[in-house]
N, C-alpha and C positions, 0 to 999 in steps of 0.2 A: 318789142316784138309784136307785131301786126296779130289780131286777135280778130276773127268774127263775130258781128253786132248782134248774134243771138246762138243760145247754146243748143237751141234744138232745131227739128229742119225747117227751112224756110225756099220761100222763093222771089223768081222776081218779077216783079207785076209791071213794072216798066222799067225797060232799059235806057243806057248810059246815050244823050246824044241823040233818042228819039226822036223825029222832026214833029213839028204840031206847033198850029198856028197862036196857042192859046197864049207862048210864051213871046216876049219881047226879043230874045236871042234866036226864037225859030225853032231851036232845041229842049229837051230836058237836059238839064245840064248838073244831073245829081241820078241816083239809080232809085227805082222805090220797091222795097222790100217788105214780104208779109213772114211773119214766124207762123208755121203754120202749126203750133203747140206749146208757144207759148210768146208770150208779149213783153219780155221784159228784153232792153234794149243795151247792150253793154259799149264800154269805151272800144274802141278798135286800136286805142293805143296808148300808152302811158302820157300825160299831159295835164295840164293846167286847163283850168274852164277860164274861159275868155269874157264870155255871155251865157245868161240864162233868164231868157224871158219870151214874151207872148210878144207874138206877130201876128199883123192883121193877114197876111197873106202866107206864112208858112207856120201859122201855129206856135204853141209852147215849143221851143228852140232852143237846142244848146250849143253853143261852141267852141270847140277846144282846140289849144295849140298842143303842137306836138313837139319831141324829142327831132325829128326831119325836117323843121322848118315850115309843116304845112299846117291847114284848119281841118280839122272834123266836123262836118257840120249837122246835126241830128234834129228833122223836123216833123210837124206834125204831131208832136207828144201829147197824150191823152195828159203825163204826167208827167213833171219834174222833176229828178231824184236829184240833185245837184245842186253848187249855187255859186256864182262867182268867184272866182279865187281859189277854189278848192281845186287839189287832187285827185287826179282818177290814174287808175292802173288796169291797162289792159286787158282783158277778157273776165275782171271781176268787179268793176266797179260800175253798178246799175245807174246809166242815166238820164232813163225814165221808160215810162209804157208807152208803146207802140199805140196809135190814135188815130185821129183824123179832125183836128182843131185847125184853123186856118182856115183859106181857101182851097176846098176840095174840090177836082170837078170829078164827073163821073161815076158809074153805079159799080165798075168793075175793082178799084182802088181807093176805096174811102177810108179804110182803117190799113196804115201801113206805116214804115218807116220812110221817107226822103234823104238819103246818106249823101252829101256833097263832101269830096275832096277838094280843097283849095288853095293856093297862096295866100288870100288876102282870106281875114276873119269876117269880112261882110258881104254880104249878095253884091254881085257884078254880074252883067250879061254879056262880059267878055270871055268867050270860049278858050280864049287862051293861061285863062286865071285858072281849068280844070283841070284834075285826072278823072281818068276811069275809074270809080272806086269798084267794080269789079276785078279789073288787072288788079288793082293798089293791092286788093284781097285775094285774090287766087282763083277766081270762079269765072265762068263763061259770063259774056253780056249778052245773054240771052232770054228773051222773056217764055217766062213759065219756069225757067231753068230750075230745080230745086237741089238746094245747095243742104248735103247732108254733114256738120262738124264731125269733125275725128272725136270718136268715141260714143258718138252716137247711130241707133241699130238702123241699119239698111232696109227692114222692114218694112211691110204696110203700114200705114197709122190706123188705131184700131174704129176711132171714133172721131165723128166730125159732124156740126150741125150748122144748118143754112137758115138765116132768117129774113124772112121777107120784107119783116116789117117793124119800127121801132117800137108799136106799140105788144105787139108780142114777145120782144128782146126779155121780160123777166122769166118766162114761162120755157124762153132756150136759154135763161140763163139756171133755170132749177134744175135742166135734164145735163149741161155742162159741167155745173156743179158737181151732179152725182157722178156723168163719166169719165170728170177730168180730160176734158176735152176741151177744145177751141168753138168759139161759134166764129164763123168765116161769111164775106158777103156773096151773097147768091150765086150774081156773076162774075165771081172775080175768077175761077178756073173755069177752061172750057172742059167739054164731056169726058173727053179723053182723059185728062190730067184727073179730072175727080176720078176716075175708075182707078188709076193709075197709082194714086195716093193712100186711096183709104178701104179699110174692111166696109165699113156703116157709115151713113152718110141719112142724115137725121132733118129733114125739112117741117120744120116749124110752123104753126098760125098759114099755113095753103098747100094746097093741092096739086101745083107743081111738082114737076117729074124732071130735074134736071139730066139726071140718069135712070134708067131702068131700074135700078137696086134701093131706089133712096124711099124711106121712111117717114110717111107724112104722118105728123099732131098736128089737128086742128081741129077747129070747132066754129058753130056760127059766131060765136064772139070770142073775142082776147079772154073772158072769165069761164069758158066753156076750155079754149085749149089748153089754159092753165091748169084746169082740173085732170083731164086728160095727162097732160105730162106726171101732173102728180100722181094719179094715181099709174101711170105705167111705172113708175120708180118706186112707189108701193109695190107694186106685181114684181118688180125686179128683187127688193130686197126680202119678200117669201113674207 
């Protein structure tokens, strides 16, 4: 039974079939999806791992056959949870964390899943070797679209922070820590969708105003808005 590649809501950051010159087919030819609360990445269906390894061009990669005769193809992984030969069972078996190892281009999509549906277990830039893994899954191919799983709340998400910069990433990764939040790339939603999403909306290490509402720590240096973050999380817990 067909499962979705994350248990909490996510979206999609580039659609199925997108044209861009970047690729050899013309197209993207896989969907690329962001969890936008959490990062672990599940089987979408019962099967056998085919491949599990590092690719110069699509990152840490897993690939699994399926019970339908097709490949799952999961790229981009910060992390592996799998390993050849093994078993996975659909909507519980993690594997690996949503990333951006490989060839990434662009500031809007750097940390995300690449989900290809396929016939054949290896890369082709034959269009006819694909599905839609949106259709395959039940959800619009639509970008931005945010796909909420059965059983999870309809709601705003309460918390979200934006970092500008890797050398700041520890100082959003203390205030993430504390709010059990996501940190998310700058530009990866436009204005609307960020309002649209979230209660707080928490901008890191600059002074950027993506939205009206958003919450700047920072400081003249990475060890100034580190302080800053800590001590607001001091102030938080009394």
């Amino acid at each position: 039974m067909k499962k979705l590649p994350y248990k909490r809501k996510f979206i999609v950051s580039q659609t199925f079939l997108n044209p861009s010159n970047r690729y050899v087919s013309g197209v993207h030819l896989g969907v690329d999806l962001v969890g936008l609360e959490d990062k672990n990445i599940y089987a979408i269906e019962d099967g056998i791992v085919v491949t599990a390894y590092h690719d110069s061009a699509f990152g840490n990669t897993v690939v699994v056959q399926q019970p339908d005769g097709l490949y799952s193809r999961y790229s981009h992984l910060e992390t592996i949870k799998v390993t050849s030969g093994e078993s996975v069972i659909g909507g519980l078996t993690i594997i690996g964390i949503e990333g951006k190892t490989g060839h990434v281009v662009g500031s809007g999509d750097t940390r995300h899943l690449d989900l290809r549906i396929s016939k054949v277990p290896y890369h082709t830039n034959n269009i006819n070797q694909y599905y839609n893994p949106c259709e395959y899954l039940g959800f619009p191919n639509e970008l931005y679209h945010v796909v909420t799983p059965e059983g999870d709340k309809m709601e705003k998400i309460q918390n979200v922070i934006l970092c500008y910069s890797e050398i700041d990433r520890r100082a959003a990764g203390y205030l993430a820590d504390h709010l059990k939040c996501k940190i998310i790339e700058p530009d990866l939603l436009p204005t609307s969708v960020l309002n649209d999403l979230f209660e707080n909306i928490y901008v890191i290490g600059s002074s950027a105003k993506p939205v009206a509402k958003a919450i700047n720590i920072y400081g003249k240096d990475r060890y100034e808005t580190c302080l800053k973050v800590i001590t607001k999380i001091r102030e938080a817990r009394g």
